[in-house]
N, C-alpha and C positions, 0 to 999 in steps of 0.2 A: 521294283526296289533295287537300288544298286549297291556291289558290295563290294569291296576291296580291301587292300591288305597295308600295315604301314608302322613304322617302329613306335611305338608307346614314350609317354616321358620315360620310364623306366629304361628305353633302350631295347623292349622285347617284339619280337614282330605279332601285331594279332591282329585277328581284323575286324574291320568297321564297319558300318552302313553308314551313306552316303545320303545328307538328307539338306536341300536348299543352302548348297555353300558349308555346311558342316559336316563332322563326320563324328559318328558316336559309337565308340570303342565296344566289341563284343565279348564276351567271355563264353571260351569255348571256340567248338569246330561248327564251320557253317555247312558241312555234310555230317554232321552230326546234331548233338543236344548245344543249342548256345542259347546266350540272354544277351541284349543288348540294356547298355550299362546308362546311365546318367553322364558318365565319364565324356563330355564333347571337345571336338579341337576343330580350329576353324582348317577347310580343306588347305588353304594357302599357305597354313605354318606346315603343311605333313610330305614327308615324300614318298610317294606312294612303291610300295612292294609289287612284285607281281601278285596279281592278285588270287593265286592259289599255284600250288608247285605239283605239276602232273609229274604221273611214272614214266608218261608218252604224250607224246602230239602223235597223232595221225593224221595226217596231209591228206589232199584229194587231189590229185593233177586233173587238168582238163575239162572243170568242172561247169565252164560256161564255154557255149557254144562258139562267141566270136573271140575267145582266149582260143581255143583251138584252133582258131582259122588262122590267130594271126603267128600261132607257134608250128604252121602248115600241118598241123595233125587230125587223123577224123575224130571224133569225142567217142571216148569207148564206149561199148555195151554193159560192162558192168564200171562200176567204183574203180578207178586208179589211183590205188594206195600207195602209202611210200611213211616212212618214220624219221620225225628228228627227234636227238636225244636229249634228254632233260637241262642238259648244258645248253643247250643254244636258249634256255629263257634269260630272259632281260626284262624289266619294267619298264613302264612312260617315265620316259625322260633321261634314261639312262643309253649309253652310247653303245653302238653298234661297228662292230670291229672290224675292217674292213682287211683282208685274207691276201694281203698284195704279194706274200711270199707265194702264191698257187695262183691265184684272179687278178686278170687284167678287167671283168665285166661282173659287176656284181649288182643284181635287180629289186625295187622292190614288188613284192603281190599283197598288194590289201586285201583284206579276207573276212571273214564272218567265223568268229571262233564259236565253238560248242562246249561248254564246260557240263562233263557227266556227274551229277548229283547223287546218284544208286549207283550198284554195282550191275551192270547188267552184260549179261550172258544169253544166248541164242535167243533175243528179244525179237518178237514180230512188227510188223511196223507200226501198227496202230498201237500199242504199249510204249513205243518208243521213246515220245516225247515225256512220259511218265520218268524214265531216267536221265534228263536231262535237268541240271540248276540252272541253269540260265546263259547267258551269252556275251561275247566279249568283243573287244575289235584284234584283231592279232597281221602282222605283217612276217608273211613266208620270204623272206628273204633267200636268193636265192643266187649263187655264181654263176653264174648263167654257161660262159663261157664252160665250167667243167659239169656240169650237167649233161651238155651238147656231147661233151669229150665220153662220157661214163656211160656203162649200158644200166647202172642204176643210180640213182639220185642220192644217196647218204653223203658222198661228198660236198656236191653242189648245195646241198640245203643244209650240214651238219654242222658247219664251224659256227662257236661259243659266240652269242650274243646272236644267231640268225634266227630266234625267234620271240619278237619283241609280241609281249597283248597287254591288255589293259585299257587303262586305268582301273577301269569294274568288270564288274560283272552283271548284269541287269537282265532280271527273275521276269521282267514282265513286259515284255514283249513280243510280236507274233516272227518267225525267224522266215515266214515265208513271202513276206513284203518290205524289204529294209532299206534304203538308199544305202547306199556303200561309195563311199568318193576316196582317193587316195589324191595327196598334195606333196608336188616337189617342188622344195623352197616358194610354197604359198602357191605354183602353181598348179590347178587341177587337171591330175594326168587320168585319173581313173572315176567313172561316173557310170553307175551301174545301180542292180536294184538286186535284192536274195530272190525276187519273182523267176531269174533268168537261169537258177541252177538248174542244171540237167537232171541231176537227183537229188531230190531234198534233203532236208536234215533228217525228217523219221526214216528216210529210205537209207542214208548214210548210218545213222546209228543202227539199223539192225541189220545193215549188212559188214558192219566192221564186229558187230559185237557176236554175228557167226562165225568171225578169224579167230578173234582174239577178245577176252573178257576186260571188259571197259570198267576202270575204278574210278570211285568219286575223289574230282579234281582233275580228271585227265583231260584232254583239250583236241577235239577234231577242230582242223583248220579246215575251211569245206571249197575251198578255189576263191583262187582268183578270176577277175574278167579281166578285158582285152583295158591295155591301155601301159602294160610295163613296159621299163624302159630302166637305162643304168641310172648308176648311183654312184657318186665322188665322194672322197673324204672331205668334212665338213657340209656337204649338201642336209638338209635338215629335211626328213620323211613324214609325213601326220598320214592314218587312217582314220576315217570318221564314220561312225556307223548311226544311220537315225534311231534316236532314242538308246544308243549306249553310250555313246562319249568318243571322246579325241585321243588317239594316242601319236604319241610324238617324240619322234629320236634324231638324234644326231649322228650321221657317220661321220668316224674319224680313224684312224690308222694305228 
C-alpha cells in the first residue's frame, strides 16, 4: 500500500493513500488511528508533500561494499552512523539548493529509506522489522568535497534541501531484494539491488535503536552503492526503487 502526503482542497497538508493513478484523502495520523475517506483526487492535480516529517534521518555510510571501494575505504565492522537534520527534507519535485557559497562538488546517493512506524527502543533484530511502516526512495545528497575536508559529516550532508525522499511510502514490500537505480539527467548512474547491504534493515534498525530511541515518522537512510558522481545547478536527479516509486528533483542554485 503506498502512502504519502499533499495539501487538501482546503489548503491543509494530510495524507493519502495512493491507489491506481488516484489518491484518497485520509483522516487522521498514519502512525496512529486514521480512516481513509471517499474524498478522491486524481495523483496529477496533487503536489505531493514529503511524505512524513521525521525528528531525524539517520544515515548509514559505507553500506555497500563497492561504495566503499570506490570512496577507497574498508566497510566497517559495525553501522557507520552520521545525522541530517529535519531541514534538509524536501519532497518529489521540489528543488535542491545547491551550497556554492561552501561546494564547489556536490553528489547525489540513491538510497532505500526506512520509515519507523512504533517507537522502538533497544529492539532485537528479529522484532525489528515489527517497528517499521514501510519504505521510501530518499537521495543523501552529499558536498562531497567538504565531507573529505571535515572529520565528521554534518556539514557535507546538512545543508536545507540535502534530503529529498518520497513520493510514498509503500507498506508492502520485502526491503531485502529491491532494484535501486539512481538517473542523472535520464542517464543511469547507479544500478544496484538492497540484496547487496552489508547490514540489513533489521540489523540497522536495532542497532540504531540501541543509540538512540527511533519515533514513528523518523527515516533511516540505509547507503548508497557505488556509482556517485557530481551534480550541477539545473541537472535534474530521479531515484527509483522497485515497487516504491520515482523521485525526482531538480538542482538549482
Amino acid at each position: 500500500m503506498k502512502f504519502l502526503r499533499f495539501n487538501n482542497i482546503e489548503e491543509k497538508p494530510v495524507f493519502g493513500k495512493y491507489l491506481d493513478g488516484s489518491v484518497f484523502e485520509i483522516e487522521g495520523n498514519i502512525f496512529g488511528e486514521y480512516s481513509v475517506t471517499d474524498t478522491k483526487y486524481d495523483y496529477a492535480d496533487i503536489t505531493p508533500l514529503a511524505p512524513c516529517i521525521p525528528t531525524k534521518i539517520i544515515a548509514v555510510g559505507l553500506n555497500y561494499e563497492d561504495h566503499a571501494k570506490e570512496m577507497n575505504r574498508t566497510p566497517p565492522e559495525d553501522p557507520m552512523l552520521f545525522m541530517k537534520p529535519s531541514t534538509t527534507v524536501i519532497a518529489h519535485q521540489e528543488e535542491i539548493k545547491y551550497p556554492a557559497h561552501m561546494s564547489s562538488r556536490v553528489d547525489y546517493e540513491g538510497e532505500l529509506g526506512v520509515v519507523i512506524g512504533k517507537r522502538a527502543h533497544m529492539v532485537e533484530r528479529e522484532q525489528a522489522l515489527e517497528h517499521v511502516f514501510g519504505y521510501t526512495c530518499i537521495n543523501d545528497v552529499t558536498a562531497r568535497d567538504l565531507q573529505a575536508k571535515d572529520i565528521q559529516f554534518t556539514r557535507g550532508k546538512g545543508f536545507d534541501t540535502f534530503a529529498p525522499f518520497g513520493p510514498f511510502i509503500e507498506t508492502e514490500v520485502d526491503p531485502a531484494n529491491l532494484r535501486i537505480k539512481t538517473f542523472l539527467n535520464g542517464e543511469l548512474k547507479q544500478n544496484s539491488s538492497t540484496k547487496n547491504l552489508i547490514f540489513s534493515v533489521p540489523e540497522l534498525v536495532s542497532f540504531i535503536s540501541k543509540v538512540m530511541t527511533l519515533l514513528p515518522g523518523d527515516v533511516i537512510a540505509t547507503g548508497t552503492p557505488s556509482g556517485v558522481s557530481p551534480m550541477s545547478p539545473e541537472d535534474v536527479v530521479e531515484v527509483e526503487i522497485e515497487g516504491i516509486g520515482r523521485l525526482k528533483n531538480r538542482i538549482t542554485l
